[in-house]
N, C-alpha and C positions, 0 to 999 in steps of 0.2 A: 617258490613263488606261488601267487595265488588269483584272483580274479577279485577277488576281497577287496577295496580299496577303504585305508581306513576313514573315518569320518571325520580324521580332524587332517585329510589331506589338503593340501594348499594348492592353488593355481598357482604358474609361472608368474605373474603378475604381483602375484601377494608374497613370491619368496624374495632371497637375498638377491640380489644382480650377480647372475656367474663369473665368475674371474673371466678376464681380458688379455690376460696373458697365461703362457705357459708357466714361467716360474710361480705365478700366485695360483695355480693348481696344488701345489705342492709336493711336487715328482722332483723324484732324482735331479739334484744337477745334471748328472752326464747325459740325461736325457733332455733337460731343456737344452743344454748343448748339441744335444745332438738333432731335434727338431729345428735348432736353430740354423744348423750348416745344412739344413734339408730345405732350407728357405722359407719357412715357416715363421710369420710374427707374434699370431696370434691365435685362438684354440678356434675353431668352426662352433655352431651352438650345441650341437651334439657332445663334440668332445668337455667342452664348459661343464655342460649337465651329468655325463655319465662317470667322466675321471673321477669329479670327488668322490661321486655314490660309490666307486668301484674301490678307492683308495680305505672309504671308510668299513670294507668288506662285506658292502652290503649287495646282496643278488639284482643284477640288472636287467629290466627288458627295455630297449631299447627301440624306437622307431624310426629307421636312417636308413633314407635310399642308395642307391649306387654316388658317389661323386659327393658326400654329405661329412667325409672325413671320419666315416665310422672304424676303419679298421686302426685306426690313433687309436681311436677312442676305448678299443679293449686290448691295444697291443701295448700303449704306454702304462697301464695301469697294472698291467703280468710281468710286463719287463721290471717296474718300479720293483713289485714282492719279492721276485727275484734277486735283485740286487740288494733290495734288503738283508734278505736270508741270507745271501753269501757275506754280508756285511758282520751278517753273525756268528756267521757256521768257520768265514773263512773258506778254506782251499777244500774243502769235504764236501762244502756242499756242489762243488761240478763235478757232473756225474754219477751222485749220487742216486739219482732216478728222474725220471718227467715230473717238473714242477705245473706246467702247464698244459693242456689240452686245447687245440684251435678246430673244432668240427666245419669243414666246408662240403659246397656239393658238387665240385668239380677237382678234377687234376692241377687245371688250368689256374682255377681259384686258390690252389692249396700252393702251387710255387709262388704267385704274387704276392700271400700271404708270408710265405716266408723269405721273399724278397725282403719285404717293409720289414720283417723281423729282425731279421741279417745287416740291411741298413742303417737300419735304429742301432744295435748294437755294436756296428763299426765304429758309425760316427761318434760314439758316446765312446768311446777307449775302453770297451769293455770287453778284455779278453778271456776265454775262457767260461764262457757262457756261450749255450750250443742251440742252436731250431736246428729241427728237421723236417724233412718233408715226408710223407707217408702216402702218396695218391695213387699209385699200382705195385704191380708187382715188383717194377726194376727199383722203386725209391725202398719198398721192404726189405729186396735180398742186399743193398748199401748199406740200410739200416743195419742190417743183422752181424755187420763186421766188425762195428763200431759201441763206444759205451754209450749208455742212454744217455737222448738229450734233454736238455733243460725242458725245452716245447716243441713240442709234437704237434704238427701243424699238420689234417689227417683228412680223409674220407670216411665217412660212417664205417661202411661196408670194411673198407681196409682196415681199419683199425681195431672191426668186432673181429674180422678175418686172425688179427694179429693177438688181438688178445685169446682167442680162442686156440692159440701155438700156431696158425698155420701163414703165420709171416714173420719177418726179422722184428725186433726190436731192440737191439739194442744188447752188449755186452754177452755173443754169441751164440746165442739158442732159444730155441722157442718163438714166444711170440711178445709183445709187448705187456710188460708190468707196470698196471697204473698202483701203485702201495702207497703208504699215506706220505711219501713227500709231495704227490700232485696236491695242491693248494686250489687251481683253477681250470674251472673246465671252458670257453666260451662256442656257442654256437650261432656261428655267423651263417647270412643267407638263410635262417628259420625257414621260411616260406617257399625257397627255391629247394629246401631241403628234404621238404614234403611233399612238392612238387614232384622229386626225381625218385621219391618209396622210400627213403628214408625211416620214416618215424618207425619201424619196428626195430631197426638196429638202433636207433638212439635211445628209444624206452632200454634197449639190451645194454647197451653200454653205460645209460644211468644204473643199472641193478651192481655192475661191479666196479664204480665209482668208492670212495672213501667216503667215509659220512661228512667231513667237514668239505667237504668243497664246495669252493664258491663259484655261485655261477651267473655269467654273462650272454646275455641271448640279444641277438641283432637281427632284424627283418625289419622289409622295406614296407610291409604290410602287417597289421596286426589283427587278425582273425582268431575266430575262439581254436581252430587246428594247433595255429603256433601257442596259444596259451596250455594246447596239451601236451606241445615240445615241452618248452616251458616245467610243465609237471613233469614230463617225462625225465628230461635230464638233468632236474632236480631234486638232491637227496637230502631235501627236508623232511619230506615224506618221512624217511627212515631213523629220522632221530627222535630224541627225547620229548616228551610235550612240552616241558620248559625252552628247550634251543627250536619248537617249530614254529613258536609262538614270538621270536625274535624280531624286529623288523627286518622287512625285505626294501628294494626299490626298484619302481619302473620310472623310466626315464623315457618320454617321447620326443623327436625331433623328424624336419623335416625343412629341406633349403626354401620349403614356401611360407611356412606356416611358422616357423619358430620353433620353441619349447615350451616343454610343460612336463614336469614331476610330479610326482604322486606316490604317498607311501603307501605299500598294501600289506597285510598281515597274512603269514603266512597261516592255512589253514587245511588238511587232508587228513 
């Protein structure tokens, strides 16, 4: 991701009209089924905006306060890959490793998180796809009994803790292995997440990230700090200059104000 915006980006006003519904996003059925038994009719404006950008595997910043339906809006689009993959892989791909990463900056935040995860994938008849929680030490030594999960729904700290061996992660030892099945990293609460010291463990956990992954950043505020989350926990940086030079997307929204997209070029 970049501060870049290119010059031929568009205002809300000037793009397509975002889908109105869930199924014209273009997700999973079992997922429109399953937002749908969640009582859900239609996508909030945030979710409209960032599904596609995310579906299209483009890198998202995101601007969505608390109550704005942002945690859809990067939970339906990891759940979709997922199912994808297993669509492809079959029976191999559960538990094959952590498909996804969800970075928050509370405990609190990290089980509601993977409440909405667990929900989602109830309601949609999807068995066999696994979140987990990662927010102290008792959800680590749990982890560490069990195979890895699909998503890893985590704390900075706990997670550098675990990749570093000195927490569970998953299929008995050690500490958590992100290898190149994780596809997505998102970091929700940016700005609360900086707030609580953060950003040195997230620069740390961008460095042993996989070079493809795609990443999702949510904050309720967009300040040039979260633009260096942003850099931080993306590993554009470390690819080719042909894939850094890719389009990226940020996507802003807000319950006051609407939307508005913008594509920027990645550029480091």
């Amino acid at each position: 991701m970049s501060e870049e915006a290119s010059s031929a980006a568009a205002e809300a006003s000037e793009e397509a009209p975002p889908p109105t519904t869930f199924a014209a996003l273009g997700i999973d059925l079992r997922l429109v089924k399953a937002v749908r038994k969640l009582g859900l009719e239609k996508p909030t404006p945030v979710q409209a905006r960032c599904i596609p950008l995310a579906l299209q595997g483009k890198d998202v910043l995101a601007r969505a306060p608390t109550g704005s339906g942002k945690t859809l809006a990067y939970a339906i689009p990891l759940l979709h890959k997922l199912l994808a993959q297993r669509e492809r892989a079959g029976a191999q791909i559960s538990g094959a490793g952590v498909g996804g990463v969800v970075l928050v900056p509370t405990r609190e935040l990290c089980q509601q998180v993977h409440g909405v995860l667990r929900s989602l994938l109830g309601h949609a008849g999807v068995g066999g796809v696994r979140a987990a929680p990662l927010g102290d030490r008792a959800d680590a030594a749990a982890l560490a009994a069990e195979a890895a999960p699909d998503v890893l729904v985590a704390t900075p700290s706990q997670l550098l803790q675990s990749l570093r061996g000195g927490g569970g992660g998953g299929g008995g030892g050690g500490g958590v292995k992100l290898g190149e099945t994780l596809h997505t990293l998102v970091v929700d609460e940016a700005d609360l997440l900086l707030s609580y010291g953060y950003g040195d463990d997230i620069a740390a956990i961008g460095q042993a990230l996989p070079a493809s992954v795609h990443t999702l950043l949510v904050s309720a505020t967009i300040t040039p700090d979260v633009h260096t989350v942003a850099r931080s926990s993306s590993t554009t940086r470390r690819r080719s200059t042909s894939t850094r030079r890719r389009a990226a997307a940020a996507a802003a929204a807000s319950a006051s104000s609407g939307c508005a997209a913008r594509t920027t070029t990645s550029s480091s």
